[in-house]
C-alpha positions as CSV (number, residue, x, y, z in Angstrom):
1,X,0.0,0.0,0.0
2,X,1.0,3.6,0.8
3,X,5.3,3.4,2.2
4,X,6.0,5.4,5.3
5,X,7.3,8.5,3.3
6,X,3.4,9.4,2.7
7,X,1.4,11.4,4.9
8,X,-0.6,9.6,7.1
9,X,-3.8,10.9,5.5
10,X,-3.0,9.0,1.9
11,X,-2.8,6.3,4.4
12,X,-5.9,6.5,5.8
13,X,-7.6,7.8,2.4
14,X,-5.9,4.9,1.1
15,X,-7.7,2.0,3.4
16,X,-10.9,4.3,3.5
17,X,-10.9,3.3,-0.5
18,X,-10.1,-0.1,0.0
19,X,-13.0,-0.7,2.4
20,X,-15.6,0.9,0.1
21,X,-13.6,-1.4,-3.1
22,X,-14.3,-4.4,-1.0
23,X,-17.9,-3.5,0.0
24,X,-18.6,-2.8,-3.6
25,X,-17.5,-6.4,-3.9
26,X,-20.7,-7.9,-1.7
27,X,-22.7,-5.5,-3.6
28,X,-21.4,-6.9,-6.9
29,X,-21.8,-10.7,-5.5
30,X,-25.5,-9.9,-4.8
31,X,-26.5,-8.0,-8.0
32,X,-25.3,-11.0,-9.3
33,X,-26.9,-13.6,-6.8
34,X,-30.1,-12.7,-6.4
35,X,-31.5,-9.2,-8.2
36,X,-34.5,-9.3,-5.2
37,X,-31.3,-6.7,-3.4
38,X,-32.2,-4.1,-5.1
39,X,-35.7,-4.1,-5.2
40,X,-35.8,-4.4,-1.7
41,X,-32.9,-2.2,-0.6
42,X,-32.7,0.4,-3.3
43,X,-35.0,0.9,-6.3
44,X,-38.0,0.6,-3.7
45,X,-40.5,2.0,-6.0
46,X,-42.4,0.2,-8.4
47,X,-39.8,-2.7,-8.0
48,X,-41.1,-5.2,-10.7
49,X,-41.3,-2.5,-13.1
50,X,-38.0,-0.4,-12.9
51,X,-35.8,-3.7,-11.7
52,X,-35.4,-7.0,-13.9
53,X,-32.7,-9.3,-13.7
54,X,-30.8,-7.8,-16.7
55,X,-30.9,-4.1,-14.5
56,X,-29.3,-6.1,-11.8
57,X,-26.3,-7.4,-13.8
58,X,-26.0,-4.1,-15.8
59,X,-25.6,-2.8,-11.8
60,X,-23.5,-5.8,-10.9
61,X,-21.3,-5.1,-13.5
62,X,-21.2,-1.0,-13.1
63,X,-20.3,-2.1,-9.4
64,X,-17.4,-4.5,-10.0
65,X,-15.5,-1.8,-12.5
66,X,-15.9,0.7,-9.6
67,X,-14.6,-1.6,-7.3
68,X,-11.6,-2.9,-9.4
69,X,-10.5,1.3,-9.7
70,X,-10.9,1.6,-6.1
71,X,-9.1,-0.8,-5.3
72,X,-6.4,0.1,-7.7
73,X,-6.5,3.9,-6.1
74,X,-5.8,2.2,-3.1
75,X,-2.9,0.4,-3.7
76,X,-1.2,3.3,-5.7
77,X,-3.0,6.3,-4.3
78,X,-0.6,8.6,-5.3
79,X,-0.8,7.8,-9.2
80,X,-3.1,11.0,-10.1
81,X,-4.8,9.8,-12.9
82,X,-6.0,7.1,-11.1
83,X,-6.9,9.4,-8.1
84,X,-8.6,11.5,-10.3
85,X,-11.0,8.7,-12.0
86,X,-11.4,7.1,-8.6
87,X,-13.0,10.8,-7.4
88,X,-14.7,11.0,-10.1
89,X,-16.4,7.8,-9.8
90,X,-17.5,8.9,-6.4
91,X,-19.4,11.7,-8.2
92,X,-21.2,9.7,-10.2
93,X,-22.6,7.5,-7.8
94,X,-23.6,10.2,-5.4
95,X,-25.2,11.8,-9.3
96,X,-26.9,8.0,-9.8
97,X,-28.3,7.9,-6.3
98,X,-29.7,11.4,-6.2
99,X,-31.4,11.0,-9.7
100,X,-33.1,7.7,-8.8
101,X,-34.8,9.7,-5.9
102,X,-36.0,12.8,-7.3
103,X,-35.9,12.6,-11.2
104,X,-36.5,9.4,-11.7
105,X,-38.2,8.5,-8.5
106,X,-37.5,5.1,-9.0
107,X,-35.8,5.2,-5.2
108,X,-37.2,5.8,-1.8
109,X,-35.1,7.9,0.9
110,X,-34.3,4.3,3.0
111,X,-31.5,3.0,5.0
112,X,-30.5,1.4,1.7
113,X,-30.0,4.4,-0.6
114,X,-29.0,6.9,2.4
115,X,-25.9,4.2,2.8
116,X,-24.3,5.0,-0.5
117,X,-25.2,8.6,-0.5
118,X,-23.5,9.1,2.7
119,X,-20.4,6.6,1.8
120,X,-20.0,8.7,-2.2
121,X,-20.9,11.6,-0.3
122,X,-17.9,11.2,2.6
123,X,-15.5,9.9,-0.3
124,X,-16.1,13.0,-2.0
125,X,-15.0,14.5,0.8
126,X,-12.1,12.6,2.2
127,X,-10.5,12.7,-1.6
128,X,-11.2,16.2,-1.7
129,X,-8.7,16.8,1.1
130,X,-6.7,14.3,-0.2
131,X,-5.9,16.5,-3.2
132,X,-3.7,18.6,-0.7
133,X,-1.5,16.0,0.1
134,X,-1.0,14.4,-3.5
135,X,2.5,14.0,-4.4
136,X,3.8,15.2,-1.1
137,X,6.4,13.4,1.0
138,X,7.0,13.9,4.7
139,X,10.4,14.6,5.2
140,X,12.5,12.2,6.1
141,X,14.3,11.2,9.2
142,X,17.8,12.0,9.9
143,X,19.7,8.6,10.3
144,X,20.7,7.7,13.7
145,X,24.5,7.8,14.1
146,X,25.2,3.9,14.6
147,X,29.0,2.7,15.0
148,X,29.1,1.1,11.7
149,X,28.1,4.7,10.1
150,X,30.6,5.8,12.5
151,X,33.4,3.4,11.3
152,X,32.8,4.4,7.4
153,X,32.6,8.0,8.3
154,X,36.5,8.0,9.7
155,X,37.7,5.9,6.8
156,X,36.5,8.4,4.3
């Protein structure tokens, strides 16, 4: 992940995006399981109309490519391009979630769409911050004097 010479916010941003990758993999396994997920958790309105099994995969599927560039931000935070696709991602979502409420009204303000709204919503954030620290290294520590460093000093 993130080495020692990052701030300890990449760190933290860093395992923030990992745990969102790897709950977007559970919500990938159920799109894919059983589509009944989101009819019960999300798209609460008219449910048999607005969610079939091929909308679940299509979700599935959206899910899993979000996951796999999460995860990916997470192991090299500091590679902008990914940093800026992984923020970006975050917008849409939040964008997806709002517009199933009050656009499309194909979504109910539940515990299951306040969840992602709150988790794009707080990734928006944290990455937001995280901008400040991108490509930033915290300066290193002077080397403690050991006799060995001693030894090679004097022969020089």
């Amino acid at each position: 992940m993130a080495s020692d010479s990052f701030p300890k916010y990449l760190r933290f941003l860093s395992c923030w995006i990992g745990f969102v990758a790897l709950m977007a993999l559970g919500n990938t396994l159920q799109c894919f399981v059983d589509h009944s997920f989101l009819t019960s958790r999300l798209y609460t309105r008219n449910p048999d109309k607005n969610v079939t099994g091929l909308t679940a995969r299509l979700f599935g599927l959206w899910t899993l490519l979000a996951a796999a560039l999460r995860f990916v931000c997470a192991v090299d935070i500091n590679n902008k391009s990914i940093y800026h696709l992984t923020f970006f991602s975050f917008f849409l979502a939040l964008g997806h979630f709002l517009t199933e409420m009050w656009p499309y009204e194909t979504a109910h303000l539940t515990v299951g769409i306040c969840a992602p709204l709150v988790v794009s919503s707080v990734s928006v954030i944290f990455m937001a911050i995280g901008y400040s620290y991108l490509g930033q290294e915290t300066p290193a520590q002077p080397e403690q004097e050991t006799p060995e460093l001693a030894r090679k000093a004097k022969c020089s």
